[in-house]
N, C-alpha and C positions, 0 to 999 in steps of 0.2 A: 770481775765487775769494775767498772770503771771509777776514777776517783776525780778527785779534782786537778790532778796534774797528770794520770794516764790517758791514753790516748781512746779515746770513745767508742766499743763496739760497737759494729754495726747494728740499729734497732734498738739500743739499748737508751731511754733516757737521761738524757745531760741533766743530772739532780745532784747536790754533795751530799750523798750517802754510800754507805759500804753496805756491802754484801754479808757482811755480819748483824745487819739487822733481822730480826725476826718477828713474824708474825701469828701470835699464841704457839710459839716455836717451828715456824714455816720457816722456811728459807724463801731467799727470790727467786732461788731456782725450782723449787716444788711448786711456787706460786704458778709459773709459769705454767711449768706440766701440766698442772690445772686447769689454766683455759683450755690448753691444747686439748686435754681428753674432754672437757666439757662442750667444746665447738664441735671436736669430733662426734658427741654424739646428738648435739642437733644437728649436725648437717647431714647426718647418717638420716636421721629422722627426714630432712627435707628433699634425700634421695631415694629414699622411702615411698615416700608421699606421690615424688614426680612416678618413679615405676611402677605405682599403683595407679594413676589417673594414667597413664601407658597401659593397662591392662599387664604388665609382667609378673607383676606381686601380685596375690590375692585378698591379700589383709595386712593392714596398719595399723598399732597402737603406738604414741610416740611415749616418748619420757622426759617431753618439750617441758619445763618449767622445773623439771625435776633435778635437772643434773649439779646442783652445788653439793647437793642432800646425799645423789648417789657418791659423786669422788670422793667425798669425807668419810662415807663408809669404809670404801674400798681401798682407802690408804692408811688407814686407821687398824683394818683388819687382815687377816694373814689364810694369803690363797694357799689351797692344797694342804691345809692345816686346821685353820676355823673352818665351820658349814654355813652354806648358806642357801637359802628358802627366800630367792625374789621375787617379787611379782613384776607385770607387765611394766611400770617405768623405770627399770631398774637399770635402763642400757647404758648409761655413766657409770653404776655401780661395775656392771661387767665388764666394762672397757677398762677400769682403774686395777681390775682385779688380774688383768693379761689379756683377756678377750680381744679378739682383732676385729678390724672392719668387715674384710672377708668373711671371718667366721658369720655375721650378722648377715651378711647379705646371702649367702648360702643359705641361708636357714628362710630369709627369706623369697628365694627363689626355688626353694622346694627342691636343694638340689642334692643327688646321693652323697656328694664330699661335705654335706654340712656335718662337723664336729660335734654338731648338737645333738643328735636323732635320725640325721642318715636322710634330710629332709621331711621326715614323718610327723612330727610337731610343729603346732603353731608358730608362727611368727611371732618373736618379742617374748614365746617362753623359754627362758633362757635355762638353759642345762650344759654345764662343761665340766667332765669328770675330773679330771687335770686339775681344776682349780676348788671342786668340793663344791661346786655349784649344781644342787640338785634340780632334776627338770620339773616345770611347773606343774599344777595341776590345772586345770580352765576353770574350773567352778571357785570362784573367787572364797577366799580362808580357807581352806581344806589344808592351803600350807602351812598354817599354822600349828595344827595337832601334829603334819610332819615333823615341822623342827622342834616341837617339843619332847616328841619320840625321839629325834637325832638327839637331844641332849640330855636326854634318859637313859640313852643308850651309852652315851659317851661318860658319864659317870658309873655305871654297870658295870663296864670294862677296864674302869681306872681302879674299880674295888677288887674287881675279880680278873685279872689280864688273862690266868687260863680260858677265860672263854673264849678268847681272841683266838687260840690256836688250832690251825689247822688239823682234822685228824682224818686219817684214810676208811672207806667203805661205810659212809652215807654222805650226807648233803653236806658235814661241817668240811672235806676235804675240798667243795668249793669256794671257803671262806674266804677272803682279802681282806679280812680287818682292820683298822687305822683307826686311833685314836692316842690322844697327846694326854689326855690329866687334865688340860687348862684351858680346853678348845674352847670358842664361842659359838655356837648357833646363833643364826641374824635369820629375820624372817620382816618381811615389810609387807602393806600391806597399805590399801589406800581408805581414805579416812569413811566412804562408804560399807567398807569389810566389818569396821567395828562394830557394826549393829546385828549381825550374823555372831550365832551361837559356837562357833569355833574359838572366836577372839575370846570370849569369856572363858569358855573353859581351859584354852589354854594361858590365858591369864593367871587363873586359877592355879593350876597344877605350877603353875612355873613358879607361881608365888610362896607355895605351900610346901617346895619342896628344894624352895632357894636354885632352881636350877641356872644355867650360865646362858641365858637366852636373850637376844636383845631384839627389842621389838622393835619396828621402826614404822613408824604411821605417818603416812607422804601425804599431808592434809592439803588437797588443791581446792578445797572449799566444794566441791560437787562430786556427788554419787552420780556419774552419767550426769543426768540431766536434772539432778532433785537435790538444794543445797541444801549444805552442812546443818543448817539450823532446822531444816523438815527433816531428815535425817538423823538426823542425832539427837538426841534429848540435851538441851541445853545448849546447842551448837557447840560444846569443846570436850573432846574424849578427853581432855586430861582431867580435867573437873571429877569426871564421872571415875575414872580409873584410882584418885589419885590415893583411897582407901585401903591399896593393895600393901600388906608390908613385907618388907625385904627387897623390895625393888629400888633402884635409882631412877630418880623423874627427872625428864629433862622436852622444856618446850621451848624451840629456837624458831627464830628466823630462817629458813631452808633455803633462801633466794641467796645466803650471806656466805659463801665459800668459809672463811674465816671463823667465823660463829659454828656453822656446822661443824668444822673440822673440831674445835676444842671443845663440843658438845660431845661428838663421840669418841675422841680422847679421855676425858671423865670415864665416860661411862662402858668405853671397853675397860678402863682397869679397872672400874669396880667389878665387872663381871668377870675377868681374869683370874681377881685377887678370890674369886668362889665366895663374895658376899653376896649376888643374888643376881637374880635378873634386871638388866636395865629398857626402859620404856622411852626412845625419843619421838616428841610430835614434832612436827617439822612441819610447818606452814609454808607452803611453797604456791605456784602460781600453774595454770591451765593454759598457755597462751593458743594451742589447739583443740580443733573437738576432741571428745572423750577417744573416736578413734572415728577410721573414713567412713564407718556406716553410721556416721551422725554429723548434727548439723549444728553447733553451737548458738551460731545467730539467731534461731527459731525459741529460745530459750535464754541468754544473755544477752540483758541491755546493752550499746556500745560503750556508754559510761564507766561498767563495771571491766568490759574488755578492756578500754583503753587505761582504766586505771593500776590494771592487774600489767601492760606493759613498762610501765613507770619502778616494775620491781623484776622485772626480767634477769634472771643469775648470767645471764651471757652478758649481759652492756653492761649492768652492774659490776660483774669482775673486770670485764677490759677497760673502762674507769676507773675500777680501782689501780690497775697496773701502771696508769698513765700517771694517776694523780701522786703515787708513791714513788715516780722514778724509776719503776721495774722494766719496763718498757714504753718508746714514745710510740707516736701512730705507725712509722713506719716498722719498727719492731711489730707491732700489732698486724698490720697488713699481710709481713712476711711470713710470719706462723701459721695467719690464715688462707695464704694461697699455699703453704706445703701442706696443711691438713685438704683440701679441696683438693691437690691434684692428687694426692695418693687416694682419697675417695675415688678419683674418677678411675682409677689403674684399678681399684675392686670391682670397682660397678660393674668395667670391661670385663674383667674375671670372671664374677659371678654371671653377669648373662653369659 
């Protein structure tokens, strides 16, 4: 990183600071990553979009407004180790986690090399064994009573590890077993899901029996088409949740890279350390319709549109990276046409 007397890398802004600074213990070089996997997955989102108004894709859900919320997750927690139970904006989460471009666009071009399902599943339901990312289910919370059987399970087997083991001449000689003692189950879920009877009961049980489950509620203010405050009693699940005990609460800013990150830094280690389940609301923004078989404008004022772009986690981090010295525009520029061409070497792949 450059200082005030070394010579300036390319992209890099003319600022006198060092590369020892950190942010809620970021480096500049993670900041960085950052954009990159967050650009990557809007743009993945607005290649998406174009080969579905192409007729090539058949369906679109994005994870447009989501991605500060999903990286934080996914650098915070540990692939092919922790489990994870995402729902449909999770494609930041999955990219932070290893997930590739390719992978996503296979999956969305229904193609037999998709990694995900062999193209049999949905688009945007994300499942990658490799990483303990379980496939979704479409009926919105159903994932929830999964991860909290995943992490029923995973304390089962930390008591009793004989169960784990293979034996010959029935079904347990198919077993593949895995599990750590300290694992987390993560399961997210958007802030419409919480009115659905899944969320409570696994609330419930996770609460009651301290398990290591970390919720994650991606609050974009709208169930589909019907907001937060018709939907919710009170417009704020935290309000309503916040009676449960043995859990850690945590309600952030989602659009805030930096905030998200040391929100669930907290509250992985509480759930790590086997004090109980942790619950983040994460207020994040919608800047697309719910997905391409909807219409936002028929239902959102443009007042409330354009004021939910005023918190956009994409401008918002590459502002911050400017205004910190981590990167000047032209650094910014250049990260963004190498994320954009390697998109376009998938896209070509994938069709």
């Amino acid at each position: 990183m450059a200082t005030k007397t070394d010579p300036k890398p390319d992209g890099v802004a003319d600022k006198q600071t060092t590369s020892a600074k950190t942010y809620e213990g970021l480096s500049r070089e993670q900041l960085i990553e950052a954009y990159r996997i967050m650009y990557t997955s809007r743009k993945l989102d607005d290649r998406e979009i174009l080969l579905k108004r192409q007729q090539k894709i058949f369906f679109q859900i994005s994870g447009a407004g989501h991605e500060a919320v999903g990286w934080a997750a996914g650098i915070t927690l540990k692939p092919a180790y922790d489990w994870f139970y995402p729902y449909y904006r999770d494609r930041a989460l999955c990219l932070a986690l290893g997930a590739t471009p390719l992978d996503m666009l296979l999956m969305a071009v229904g193609a037999a090399d998709d990694p995900q399902s062999g193209g049999r599943q949905m688009p945007s339901h994300w499942g990658f064994s490799k990483l303990n990312v379980v496939t979704q289910s479409s009926p919105t919370g159903s994932q929830v009573l999964q991860a909290v059987g995943c992490a029923e399970g995973g304390r089962y087997f930390a008591a009793h590890p004989e169960a784990a083991h293979k034996s010959a001449g029935d079904y347990r000689q198919f077993k593949d077993v895995q599990f750590q003692g300290d694992e987390i189950t993560y399961v997210s879920l958007g802030d419409g899901t919480t009115s659905e009877g899944e969320f409570w009961e696994g609330m419930n049980t996770a609460s009651n029996r301290k398990l290591p489950v970390l919720f994650v509620v991606q609050d974009n203010g709208y169930a589909i088409s019907v907001p937060v405050e018709v939907q919710t009693s009170g417009g704020n699940i935290s309000r309503l949740v916040a009676g449960f005990p043995n859990f850690h609460f945590e309600e952030i800013d989602g659009t805030d890279p930096v905030a998200s990150y040391a929100a669930f830094a907290r509250t992985v280690a509480y759930c790590r350390a086997g004090e109980g389940p942790g619950f983040i609301h994460a207020h994040v923004i919608r800047p697309y319709s719910h997905s391409l078989s909807d219409d936002e404008r028929l239902y959102r004022p443009d007042a409330e549109r354009q004021l939910d772009a005023t918190r956009d986690p994409i401008t918002r981090m590459q502002m911050f990276l400017i205004r910190e010295g981590i990167l000047d525009e032209k650094g910014i520029n250049k990260l963004e046409k190498q994320v954009e061409d390697e998109l376009q070497v998938a896209v070509d792949q994938a069709l």
